[in-house]
KEVOTOR-307502 format. One record per atom (N, C-alpha, C): x, y, z. Coordinates in pm, whole numbers, plus 50000, padded with zeros to 5 digits. Example, Ala and Ser with C-alpha at 12.3 -4.5 7.8 and 13.67 -1.06 7.14 Angstrom:
2
513194943150780
512304955050780
513204967050780
512854977550708
513674989450714
512905000350787
***
This chain:
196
463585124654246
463215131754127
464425138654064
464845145854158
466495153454127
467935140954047
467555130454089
468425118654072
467905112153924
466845112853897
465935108353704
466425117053661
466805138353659
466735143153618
468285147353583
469245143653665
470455142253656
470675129253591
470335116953591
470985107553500
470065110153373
469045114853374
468505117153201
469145131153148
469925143353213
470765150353171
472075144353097
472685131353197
474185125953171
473725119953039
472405111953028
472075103152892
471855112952796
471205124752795
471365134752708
472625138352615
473565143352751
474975148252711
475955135052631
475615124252700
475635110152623
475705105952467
474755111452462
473675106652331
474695120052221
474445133452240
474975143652203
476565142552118
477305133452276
478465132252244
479285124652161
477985111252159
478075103352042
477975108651937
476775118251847
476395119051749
477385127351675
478465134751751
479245138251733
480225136751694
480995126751815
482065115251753
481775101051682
481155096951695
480695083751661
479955083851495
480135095351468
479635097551321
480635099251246
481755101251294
482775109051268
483935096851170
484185099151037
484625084551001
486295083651071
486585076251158
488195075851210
488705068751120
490365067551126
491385064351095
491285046351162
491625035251073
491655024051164
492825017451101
493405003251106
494504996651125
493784984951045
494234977650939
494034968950881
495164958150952
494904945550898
495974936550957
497064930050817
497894937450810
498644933750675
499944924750772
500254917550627
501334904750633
502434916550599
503904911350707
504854920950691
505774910650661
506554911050509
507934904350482
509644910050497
510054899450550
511304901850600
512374896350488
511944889550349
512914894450269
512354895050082
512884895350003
512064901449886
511294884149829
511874873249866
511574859349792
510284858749863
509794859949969
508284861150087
507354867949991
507694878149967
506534891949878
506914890249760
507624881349693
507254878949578
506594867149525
506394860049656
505594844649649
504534851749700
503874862749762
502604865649753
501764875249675
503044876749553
502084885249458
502184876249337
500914874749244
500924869849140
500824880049008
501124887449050
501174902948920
502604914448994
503554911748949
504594923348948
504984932348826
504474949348852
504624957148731
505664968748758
505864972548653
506094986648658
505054996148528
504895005048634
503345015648576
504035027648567
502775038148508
502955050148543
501315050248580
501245064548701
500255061848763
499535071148675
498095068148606
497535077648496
496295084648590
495985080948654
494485088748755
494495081748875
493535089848945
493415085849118
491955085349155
490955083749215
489845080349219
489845084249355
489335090549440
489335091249614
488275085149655
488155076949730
486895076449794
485875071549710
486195059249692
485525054349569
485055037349670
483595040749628
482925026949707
482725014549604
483665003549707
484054992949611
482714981749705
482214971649648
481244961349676
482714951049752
483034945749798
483774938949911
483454924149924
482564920749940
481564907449995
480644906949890
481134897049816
480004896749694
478704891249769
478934879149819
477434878449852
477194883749971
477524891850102
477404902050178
476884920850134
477404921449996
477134934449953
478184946250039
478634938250103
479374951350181
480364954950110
480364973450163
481714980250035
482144987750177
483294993950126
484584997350150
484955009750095
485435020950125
485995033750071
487685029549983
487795034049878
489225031749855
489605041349757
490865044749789
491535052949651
491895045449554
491425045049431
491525035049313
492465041049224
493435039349175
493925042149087
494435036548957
494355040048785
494615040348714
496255037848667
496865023248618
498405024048618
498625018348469
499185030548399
499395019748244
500425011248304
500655000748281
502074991648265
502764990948171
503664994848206
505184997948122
506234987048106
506114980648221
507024963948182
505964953748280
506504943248273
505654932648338
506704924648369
507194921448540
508144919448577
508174901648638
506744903548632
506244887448702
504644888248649
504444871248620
503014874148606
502284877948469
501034876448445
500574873848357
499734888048303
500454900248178
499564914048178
500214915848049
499584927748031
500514927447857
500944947547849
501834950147840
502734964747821
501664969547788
500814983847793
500554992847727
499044991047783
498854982547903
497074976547884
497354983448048
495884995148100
495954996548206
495074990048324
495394988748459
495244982448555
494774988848655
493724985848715
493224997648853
493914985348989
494254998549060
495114994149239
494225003049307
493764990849429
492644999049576
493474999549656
493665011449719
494225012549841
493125016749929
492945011250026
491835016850143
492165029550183
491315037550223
490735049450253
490835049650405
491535059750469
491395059450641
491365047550645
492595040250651
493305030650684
495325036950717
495415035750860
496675037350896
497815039350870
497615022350827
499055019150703
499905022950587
498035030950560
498255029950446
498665043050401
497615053950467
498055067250508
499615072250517
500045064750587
501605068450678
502555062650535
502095049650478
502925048550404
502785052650213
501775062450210
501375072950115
500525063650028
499505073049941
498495067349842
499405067449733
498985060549604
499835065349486
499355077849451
500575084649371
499715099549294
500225097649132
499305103349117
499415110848965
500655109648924
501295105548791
501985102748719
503455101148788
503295090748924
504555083348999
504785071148864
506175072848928
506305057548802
506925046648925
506485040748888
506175027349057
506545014549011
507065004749093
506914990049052
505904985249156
505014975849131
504134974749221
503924958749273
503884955049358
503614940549424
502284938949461
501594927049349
500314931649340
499274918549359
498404918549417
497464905249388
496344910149334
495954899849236
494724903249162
493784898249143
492604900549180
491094891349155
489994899149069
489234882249033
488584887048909
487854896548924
486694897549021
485834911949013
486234924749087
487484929649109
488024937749193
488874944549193
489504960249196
490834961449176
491744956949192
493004950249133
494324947349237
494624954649335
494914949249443
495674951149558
497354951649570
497654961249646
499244957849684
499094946449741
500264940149812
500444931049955
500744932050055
500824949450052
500764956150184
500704969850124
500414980250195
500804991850186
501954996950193
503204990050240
504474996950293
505494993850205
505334979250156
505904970950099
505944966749938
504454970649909
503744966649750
504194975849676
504774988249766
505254997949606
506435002249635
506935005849524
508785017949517
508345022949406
508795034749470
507765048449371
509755055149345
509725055249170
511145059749107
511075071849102
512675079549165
512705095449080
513565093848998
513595093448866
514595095248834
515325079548776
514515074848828
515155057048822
516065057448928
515515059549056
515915059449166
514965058749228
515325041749376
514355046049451
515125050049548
514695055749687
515135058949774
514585055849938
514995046349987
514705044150162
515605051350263
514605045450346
515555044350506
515455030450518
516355030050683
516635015950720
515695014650784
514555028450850
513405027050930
512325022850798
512635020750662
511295015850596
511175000650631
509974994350606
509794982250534
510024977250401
510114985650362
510724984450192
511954982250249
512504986950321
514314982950308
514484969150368
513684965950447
514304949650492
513724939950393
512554942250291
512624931150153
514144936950073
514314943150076
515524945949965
516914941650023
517314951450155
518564944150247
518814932750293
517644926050291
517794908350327
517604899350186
517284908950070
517584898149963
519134896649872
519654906649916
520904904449823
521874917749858
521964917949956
523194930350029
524104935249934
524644927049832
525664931549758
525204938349650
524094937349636
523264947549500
523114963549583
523264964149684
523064978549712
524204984249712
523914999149626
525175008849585
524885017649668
524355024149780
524975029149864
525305025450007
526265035950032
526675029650177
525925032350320
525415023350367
525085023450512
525595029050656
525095036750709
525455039950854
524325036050964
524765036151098
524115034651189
523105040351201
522465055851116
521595060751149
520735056151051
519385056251153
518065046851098
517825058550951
517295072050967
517275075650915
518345082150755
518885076050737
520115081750640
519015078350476
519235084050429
518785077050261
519625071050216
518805059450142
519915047950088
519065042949976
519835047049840
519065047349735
519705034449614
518565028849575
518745022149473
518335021949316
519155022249256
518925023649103
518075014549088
516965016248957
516295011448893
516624991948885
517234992948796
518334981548749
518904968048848
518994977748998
518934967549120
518224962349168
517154976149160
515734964749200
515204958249120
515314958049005
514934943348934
515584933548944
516584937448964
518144924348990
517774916449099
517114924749175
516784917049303
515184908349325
514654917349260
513094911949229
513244895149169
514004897849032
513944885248923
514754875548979
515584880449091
516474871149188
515714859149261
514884869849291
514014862549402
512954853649335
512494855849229
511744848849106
512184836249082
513394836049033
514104825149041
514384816749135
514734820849226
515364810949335
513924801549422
***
């Protein structure tokens, strides 16, 4: 009797501990394609822009599976386009980008905000926001007409493996150093890779 009343206690505390955590929305890991030089990620985007970011949307439930119905949390955002670098859009016409919501990647490698001026690596389908082609990789967010990495980004190995001699600053051993590129290069390098 003592032995029902102890395992229907543990199923209690069980049950409890679930409703607790298991309700709880976590953080998870999408499976994104990682490119190792800029000609890769620019053969998998069919829309390359430069925007300014006009609004942000949090947590905005997108339909996913058209004929499944299943949706998805995402931060949607609002991007006029300012040039059109690849791809088929017209200056001055704006564009919504989903980034998933408590997703890892995407987190660590920041949402867009409010009036960033960005070039963006983008795929686009008909009933749906555009997408980056990764989170880490799909954007360079300008200060200034400057972007700025490390050698620990993913952004830096599409750029350092497409054309070494376009980068104006100098490199050291440390992962962390900033190593910034003008505006002007990264298109040099983008339309490089377009071409070839």
């Amino acid at each position: 009797m003592h032995k029902l009343r102890d395992y229907i206690s543990v199923l209690i505390v069980l049950i409890i501990l679930f409703a607790f955590t298991g309700c709880k929305q976590k953080d998870f890991t999408a499976d994104y394609t990682t490119y190792y030089n800029m000609k890769d990620a620019v053969r998998s985007s069919n829309l390359i822009i430069k925007g300014q970011i006009k609004n942000v949307e949090r947590n905005k439930s997108i339909v996913i599976g058209q004929s499944s119905g299943m949706s998805q949390k995402y931060a949607v955002s609002d991007v006029e386009i300012l040039d059109v670098i690849y791809g088929e859009a017209n200056i001055g016409d704006t564009i919504q980008i989903k980034q998933m919501e408590n997703e890892k990647t995407t987190k660590e490698a920041g949402y867009l905000e409010k009036d960033q001026i960005v070039i963006l690596l983008l795929q686009t389908y008909a009933s749906t926001p555009a997408s980056l082609i990764n989170p880490a990789q799909g954007k360079m967010v300008f200060i200034d007409n400057i972007l700025t990495v490390t050698m620990e980004d993913d952004l830096y190995r599409i750029l350092s493996n497409s054309n070494q001699d376009n980068q104006e600053s100098t490199t050291t051993n440390i992962s962390n150093t900033p190593i910034t590129y003008p505006y002007e290069t990264v298109i040099s390098i983008i339309k490089g890779s377009i071409e070839s």
